[in-house]
TIRO-2110 file (N, C-alpha, C; in Angstrom, 1 decimal):
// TIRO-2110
125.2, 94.9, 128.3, N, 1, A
123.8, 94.8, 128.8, CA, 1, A
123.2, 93.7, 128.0, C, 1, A
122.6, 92.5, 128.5, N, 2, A
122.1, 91.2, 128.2, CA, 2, A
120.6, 91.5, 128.5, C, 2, A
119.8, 91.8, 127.9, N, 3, A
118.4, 91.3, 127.9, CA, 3, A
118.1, 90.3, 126.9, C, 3, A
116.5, 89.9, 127.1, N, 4, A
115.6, 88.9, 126.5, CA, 4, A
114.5, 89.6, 125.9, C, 4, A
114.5, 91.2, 126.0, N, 5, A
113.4, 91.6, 125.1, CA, 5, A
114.2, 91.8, 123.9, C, 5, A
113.5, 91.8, 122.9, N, 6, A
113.6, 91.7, 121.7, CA, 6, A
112.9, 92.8, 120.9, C, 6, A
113.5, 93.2, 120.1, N, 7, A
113.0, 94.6, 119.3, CA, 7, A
111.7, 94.1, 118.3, C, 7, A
110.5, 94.4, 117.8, N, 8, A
109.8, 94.1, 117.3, CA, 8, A
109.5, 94.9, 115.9, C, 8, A
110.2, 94.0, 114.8, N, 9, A
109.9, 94.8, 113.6, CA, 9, A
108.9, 94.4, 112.4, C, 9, A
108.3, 93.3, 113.2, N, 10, A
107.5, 92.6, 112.0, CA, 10, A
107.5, 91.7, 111.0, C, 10, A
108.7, 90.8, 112.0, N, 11, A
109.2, 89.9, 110.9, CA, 11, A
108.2, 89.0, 111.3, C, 11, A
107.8, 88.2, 109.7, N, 12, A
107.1, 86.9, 109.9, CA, 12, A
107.6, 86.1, 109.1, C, 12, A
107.4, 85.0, 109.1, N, 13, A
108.1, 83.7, 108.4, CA, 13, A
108.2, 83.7, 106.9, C, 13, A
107.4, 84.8, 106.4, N, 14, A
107.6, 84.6, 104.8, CA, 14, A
107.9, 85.7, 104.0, C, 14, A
109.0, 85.6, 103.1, N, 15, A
109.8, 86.6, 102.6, CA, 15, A
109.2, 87.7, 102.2, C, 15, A
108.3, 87.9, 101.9, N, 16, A
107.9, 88.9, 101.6, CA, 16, A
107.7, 90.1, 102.6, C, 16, A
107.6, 89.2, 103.8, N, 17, A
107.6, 90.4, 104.9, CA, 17, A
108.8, 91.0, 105.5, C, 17, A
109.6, 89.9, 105.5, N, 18, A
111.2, 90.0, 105.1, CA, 18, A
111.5, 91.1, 104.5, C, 18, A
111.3, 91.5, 103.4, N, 19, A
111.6, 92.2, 102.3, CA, 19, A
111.0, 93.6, 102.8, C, 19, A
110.1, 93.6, 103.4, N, 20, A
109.3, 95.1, 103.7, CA, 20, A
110.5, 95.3, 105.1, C, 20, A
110.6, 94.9, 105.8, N, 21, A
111.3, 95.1, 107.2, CA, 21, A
112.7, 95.3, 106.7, C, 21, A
113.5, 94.9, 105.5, N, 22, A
114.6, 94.9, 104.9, CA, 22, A
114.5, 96.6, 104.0, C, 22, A
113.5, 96.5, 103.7, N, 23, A
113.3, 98.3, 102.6, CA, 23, A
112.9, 99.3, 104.1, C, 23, A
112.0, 99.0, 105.0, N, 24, A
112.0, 99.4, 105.9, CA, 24, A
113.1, 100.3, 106.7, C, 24, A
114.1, 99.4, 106.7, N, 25, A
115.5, 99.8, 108.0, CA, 25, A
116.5, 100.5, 106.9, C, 25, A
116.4, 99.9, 104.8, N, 26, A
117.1, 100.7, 104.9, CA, 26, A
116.9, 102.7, 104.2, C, 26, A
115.2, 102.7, 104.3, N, 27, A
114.6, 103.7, 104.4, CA, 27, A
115.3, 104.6, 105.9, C, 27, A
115.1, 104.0, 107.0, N, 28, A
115.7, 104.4, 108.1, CA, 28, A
117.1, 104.7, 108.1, C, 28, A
117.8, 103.9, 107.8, N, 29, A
119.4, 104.4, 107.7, CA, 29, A
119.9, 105.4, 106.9, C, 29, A
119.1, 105.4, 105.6, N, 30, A
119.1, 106.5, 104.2, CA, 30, A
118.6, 108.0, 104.6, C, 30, A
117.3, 108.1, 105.0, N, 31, A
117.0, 109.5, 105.6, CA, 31, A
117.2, 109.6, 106.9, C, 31, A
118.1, 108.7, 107.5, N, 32, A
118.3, 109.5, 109.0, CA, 32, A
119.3, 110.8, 109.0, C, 32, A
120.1, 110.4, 107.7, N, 33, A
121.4, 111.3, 107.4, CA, 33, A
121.1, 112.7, 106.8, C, 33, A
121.9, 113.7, 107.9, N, 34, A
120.9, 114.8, 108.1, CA, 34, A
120.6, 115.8, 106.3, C, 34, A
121.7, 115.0, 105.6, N, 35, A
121.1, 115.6, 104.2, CA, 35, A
119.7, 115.1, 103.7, C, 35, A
119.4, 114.1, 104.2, N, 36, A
118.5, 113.7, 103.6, CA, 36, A
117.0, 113.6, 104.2, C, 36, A
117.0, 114.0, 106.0, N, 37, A
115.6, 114.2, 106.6, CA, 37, A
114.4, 115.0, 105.7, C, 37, A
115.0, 116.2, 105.6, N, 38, A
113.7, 117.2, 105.5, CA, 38, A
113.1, 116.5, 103.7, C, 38, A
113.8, 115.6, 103.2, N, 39, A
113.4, 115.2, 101.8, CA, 39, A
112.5, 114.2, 102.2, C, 39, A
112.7, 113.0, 103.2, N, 40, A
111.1, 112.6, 103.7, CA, 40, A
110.4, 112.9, 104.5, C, 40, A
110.6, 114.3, 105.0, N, 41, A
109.3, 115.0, 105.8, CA, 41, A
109.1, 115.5, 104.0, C, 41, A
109.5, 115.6, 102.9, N, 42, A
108.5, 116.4, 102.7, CA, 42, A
107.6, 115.3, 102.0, C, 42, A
107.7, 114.6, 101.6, N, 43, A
107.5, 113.6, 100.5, CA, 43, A
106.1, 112.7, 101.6, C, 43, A
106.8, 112.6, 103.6, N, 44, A
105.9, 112.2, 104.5, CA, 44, A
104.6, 113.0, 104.7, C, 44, A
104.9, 114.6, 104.5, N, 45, A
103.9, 115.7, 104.6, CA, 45, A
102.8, 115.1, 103.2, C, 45, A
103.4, 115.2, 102.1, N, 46, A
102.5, 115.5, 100.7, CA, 46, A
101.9, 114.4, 101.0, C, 46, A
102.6, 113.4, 100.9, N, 47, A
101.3, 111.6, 101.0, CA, 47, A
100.8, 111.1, 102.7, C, 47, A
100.4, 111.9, 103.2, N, 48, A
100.1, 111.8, 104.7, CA, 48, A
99.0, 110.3, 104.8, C, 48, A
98.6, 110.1, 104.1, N, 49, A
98.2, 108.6, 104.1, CA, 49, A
98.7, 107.6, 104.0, C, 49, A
100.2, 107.8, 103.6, N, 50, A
100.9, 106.6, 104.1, CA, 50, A
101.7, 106.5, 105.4, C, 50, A
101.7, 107.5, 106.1, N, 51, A
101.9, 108.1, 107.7, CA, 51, A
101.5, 109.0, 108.3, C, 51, A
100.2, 109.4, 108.6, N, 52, A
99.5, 110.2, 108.9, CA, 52, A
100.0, 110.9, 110.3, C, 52, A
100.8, 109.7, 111.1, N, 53, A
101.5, 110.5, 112.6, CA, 53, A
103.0, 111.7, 112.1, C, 53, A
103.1, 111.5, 111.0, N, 54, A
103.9, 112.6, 110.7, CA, 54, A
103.4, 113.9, 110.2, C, 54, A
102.1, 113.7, 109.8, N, 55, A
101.6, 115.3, 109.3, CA, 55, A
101.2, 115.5, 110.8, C, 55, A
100.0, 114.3, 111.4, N, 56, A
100.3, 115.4, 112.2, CA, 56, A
100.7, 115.9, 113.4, C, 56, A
101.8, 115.0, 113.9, N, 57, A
102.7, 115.6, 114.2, CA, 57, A
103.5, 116.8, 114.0, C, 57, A
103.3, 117.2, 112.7, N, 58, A
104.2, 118.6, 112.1, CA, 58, A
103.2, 119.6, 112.4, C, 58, A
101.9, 119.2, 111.8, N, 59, A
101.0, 120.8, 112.4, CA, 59, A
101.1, 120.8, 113.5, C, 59, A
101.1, 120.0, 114.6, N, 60, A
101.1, 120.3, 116.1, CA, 60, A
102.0, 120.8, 116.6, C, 60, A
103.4, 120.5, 116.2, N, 61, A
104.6, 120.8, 116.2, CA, 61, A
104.4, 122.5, 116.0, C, 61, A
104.5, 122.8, 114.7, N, 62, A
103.9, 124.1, 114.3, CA, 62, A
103.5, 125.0, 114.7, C, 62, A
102.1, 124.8, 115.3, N, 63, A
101.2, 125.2, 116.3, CA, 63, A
102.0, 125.7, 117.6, C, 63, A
102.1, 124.6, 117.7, N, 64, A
102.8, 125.1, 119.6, CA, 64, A
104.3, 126.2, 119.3, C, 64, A
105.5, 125.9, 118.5, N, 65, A
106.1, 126.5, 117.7, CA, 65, A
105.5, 128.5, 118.2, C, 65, A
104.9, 128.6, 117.4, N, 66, A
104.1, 129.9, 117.0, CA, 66, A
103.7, 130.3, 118.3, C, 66, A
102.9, 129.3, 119.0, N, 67, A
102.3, 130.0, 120.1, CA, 67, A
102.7, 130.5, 121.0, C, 67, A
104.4, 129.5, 121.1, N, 68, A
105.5, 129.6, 122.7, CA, 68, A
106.3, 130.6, 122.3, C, 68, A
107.1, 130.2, 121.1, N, 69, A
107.7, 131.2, 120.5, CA, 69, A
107.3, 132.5, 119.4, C, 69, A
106.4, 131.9, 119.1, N, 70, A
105.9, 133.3, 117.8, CA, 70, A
106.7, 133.2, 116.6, C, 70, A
107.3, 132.4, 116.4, N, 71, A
107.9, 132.8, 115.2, CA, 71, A
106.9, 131.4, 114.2, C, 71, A
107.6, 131.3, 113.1, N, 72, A
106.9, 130.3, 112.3, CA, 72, A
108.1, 129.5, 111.6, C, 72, A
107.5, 128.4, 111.4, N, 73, A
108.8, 127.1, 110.9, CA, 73, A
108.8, 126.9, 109.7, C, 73, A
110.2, 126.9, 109.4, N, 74, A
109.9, 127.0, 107.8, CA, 74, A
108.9, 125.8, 107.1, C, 74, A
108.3, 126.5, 106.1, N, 75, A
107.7, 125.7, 105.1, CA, 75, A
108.1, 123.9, 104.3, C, 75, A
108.7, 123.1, 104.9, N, 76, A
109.2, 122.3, 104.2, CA, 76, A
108.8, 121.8, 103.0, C, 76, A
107.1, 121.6, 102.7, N, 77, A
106.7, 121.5, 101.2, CA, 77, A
106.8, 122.4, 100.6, C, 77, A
106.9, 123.6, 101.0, N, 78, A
107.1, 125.0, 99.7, CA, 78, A
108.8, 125.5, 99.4, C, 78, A
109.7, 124.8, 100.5, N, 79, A
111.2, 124.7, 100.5, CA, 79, A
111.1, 124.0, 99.2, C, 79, A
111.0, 122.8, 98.9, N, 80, A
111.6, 121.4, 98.5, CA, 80, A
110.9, 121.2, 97.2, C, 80, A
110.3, 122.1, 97.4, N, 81, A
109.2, 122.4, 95.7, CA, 81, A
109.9, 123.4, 94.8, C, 81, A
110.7, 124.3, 95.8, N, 82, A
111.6, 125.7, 94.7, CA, 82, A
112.5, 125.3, 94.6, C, 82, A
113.3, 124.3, 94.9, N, 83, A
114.8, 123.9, 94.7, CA, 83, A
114.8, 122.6, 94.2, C, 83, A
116.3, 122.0, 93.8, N, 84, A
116.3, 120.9, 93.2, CA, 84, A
117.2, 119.8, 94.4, C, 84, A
116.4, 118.7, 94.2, N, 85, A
116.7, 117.8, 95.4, CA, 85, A
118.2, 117.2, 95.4, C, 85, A
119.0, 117.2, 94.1, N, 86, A
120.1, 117.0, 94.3, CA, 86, A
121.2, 117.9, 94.7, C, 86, A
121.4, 119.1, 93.8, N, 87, A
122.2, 120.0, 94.0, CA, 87, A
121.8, 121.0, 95.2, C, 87, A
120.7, 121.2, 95.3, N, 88, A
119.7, 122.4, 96.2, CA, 88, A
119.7, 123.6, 95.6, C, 88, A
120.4, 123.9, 94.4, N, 89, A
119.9, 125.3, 94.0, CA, 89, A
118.9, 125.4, 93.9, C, 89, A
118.2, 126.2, 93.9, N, 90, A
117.4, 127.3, 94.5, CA, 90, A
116.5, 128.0, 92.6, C, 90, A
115.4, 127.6, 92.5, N, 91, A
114.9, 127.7, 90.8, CA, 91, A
114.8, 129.6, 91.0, C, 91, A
114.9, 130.1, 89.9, N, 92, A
114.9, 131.3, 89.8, CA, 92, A
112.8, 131.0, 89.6, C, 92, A
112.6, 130.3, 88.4, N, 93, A
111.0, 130.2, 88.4, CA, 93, A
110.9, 128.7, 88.6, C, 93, A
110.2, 127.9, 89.4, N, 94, A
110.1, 126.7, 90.0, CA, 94, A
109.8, 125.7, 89.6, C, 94, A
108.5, 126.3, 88.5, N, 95, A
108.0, 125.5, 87.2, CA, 95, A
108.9, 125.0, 86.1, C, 95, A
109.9, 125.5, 86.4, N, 96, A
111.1, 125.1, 85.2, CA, 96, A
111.7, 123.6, 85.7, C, 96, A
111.4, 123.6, 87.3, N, 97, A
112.5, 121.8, 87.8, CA, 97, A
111.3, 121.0, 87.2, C, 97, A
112.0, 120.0, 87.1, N, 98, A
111.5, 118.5, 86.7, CA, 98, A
111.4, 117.7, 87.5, C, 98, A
109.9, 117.1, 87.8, N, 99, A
109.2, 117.1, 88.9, CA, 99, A
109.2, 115.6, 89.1, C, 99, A
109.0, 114.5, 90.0, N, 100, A
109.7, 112.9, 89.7, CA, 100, A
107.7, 112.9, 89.7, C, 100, A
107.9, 111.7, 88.3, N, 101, A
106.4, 111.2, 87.7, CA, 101, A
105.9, 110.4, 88.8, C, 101, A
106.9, 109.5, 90.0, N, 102, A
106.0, 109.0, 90.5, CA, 102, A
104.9, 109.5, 92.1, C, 102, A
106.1, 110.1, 92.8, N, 103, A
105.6, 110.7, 93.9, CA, 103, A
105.4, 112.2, 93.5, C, 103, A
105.4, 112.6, 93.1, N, 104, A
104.8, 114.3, 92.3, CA, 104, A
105.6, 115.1, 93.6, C, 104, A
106.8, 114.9, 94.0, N, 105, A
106.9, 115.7, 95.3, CA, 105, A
108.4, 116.0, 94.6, C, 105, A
109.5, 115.0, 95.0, N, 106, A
111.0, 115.3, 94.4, CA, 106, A
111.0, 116.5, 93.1, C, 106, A
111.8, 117.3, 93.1, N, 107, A
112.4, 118.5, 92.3, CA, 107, A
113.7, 118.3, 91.6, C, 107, A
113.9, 118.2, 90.3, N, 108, A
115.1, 118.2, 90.0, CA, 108, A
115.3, 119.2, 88.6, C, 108, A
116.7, 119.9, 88.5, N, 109, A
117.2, 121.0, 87.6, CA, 109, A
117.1, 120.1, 86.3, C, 109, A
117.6, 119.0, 86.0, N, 110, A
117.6, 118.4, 85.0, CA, 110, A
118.0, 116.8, 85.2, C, 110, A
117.9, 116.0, 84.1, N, 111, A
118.0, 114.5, 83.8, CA, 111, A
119.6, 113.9, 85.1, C, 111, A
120.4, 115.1, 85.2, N, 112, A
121.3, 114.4, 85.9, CA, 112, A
121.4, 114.5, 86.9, C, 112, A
120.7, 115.4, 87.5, N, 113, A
120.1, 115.8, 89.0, CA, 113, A
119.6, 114.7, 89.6, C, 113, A
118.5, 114.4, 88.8, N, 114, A
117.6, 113.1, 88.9, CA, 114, A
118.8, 111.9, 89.2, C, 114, A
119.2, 111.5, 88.0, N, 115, A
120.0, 110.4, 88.2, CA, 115, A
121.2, 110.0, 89.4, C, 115, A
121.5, 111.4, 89.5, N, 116, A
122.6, 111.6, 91.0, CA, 116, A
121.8, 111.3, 92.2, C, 116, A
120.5, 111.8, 92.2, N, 117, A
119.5, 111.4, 93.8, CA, 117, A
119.3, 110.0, 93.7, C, 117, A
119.0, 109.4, 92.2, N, 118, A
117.6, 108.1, 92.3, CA, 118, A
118.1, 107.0, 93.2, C, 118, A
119.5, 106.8, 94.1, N, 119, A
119.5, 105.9, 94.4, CA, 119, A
119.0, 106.5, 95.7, C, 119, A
119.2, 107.4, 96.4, N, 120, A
118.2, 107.2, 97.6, CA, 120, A
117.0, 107.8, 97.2, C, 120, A
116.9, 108.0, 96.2, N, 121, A
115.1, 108.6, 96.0, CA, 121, A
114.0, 107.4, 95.6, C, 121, A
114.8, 106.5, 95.4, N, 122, A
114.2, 105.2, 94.9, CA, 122, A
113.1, 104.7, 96.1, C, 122, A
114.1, 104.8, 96.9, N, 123, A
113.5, 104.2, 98.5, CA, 123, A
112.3, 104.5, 99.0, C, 123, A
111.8, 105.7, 98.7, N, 124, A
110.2, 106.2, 98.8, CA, 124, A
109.7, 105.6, 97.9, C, 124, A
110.1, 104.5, 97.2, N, 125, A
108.4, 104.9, 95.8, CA, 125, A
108.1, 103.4, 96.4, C, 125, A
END
């Protein structure tokens, strides 16, 4: 298939914008991989002002959810807050994981938890 439209990502002539559309795609290729979705919905939910069509989209989502079906969706910010982002166990008390200083959202059991995620956790900050 040969077209002449062109996909529009925002490139403009000077590197820096380069560089956003480069962190961009590979934000996209990193959480598209189904281990890694619900870790930027949650991180998308907590800072909704850096994408606000994702929160709300999820309450709507939610909503309709409950109303068609009646049941209710799991909690993703209260998931991803009890458990640790690398391994996923599961904290017996929650306040014990160690919490990433920059985005206050990521959970980890300890220093090597952390270090095992940071390369795709990097990508959010």
């Amino acid at each position: 298939l040969k077209t002449k439209l062109e996909l529009f990502l925002g490139l403009e002539d000077d590197e820096d914008s380069k560089e956003v559309v480069r962190h961009n795609l590979r934000v996209l290729q990193t959480f598209s991989h189904p281990s890694h979705i619900l870790k930027y919905l949650a991180v998308s939910l907590k800072h909704a002002e850096l994408n606000p069509g994702v929160k709300m989209y999820h309450l709507l989502m939610q909503d309709w959810v409950k109303n068609n079906w009646g049941k209710s969706p799991p909690n993703i910010e209260e998931d991803f807050s009890q458990s640790c982002w690398a391994c996923r166990k599961v904290a017996e008390d929650p306040a014990t994981l160690k919490t990433c200083t920059d985005c206050k959202v990521a959970r980890y059991c300890d220093r090597d938890c952390q270090r095992q995620e940071w390369k795709v956790h990097k990508l959010l900050h």
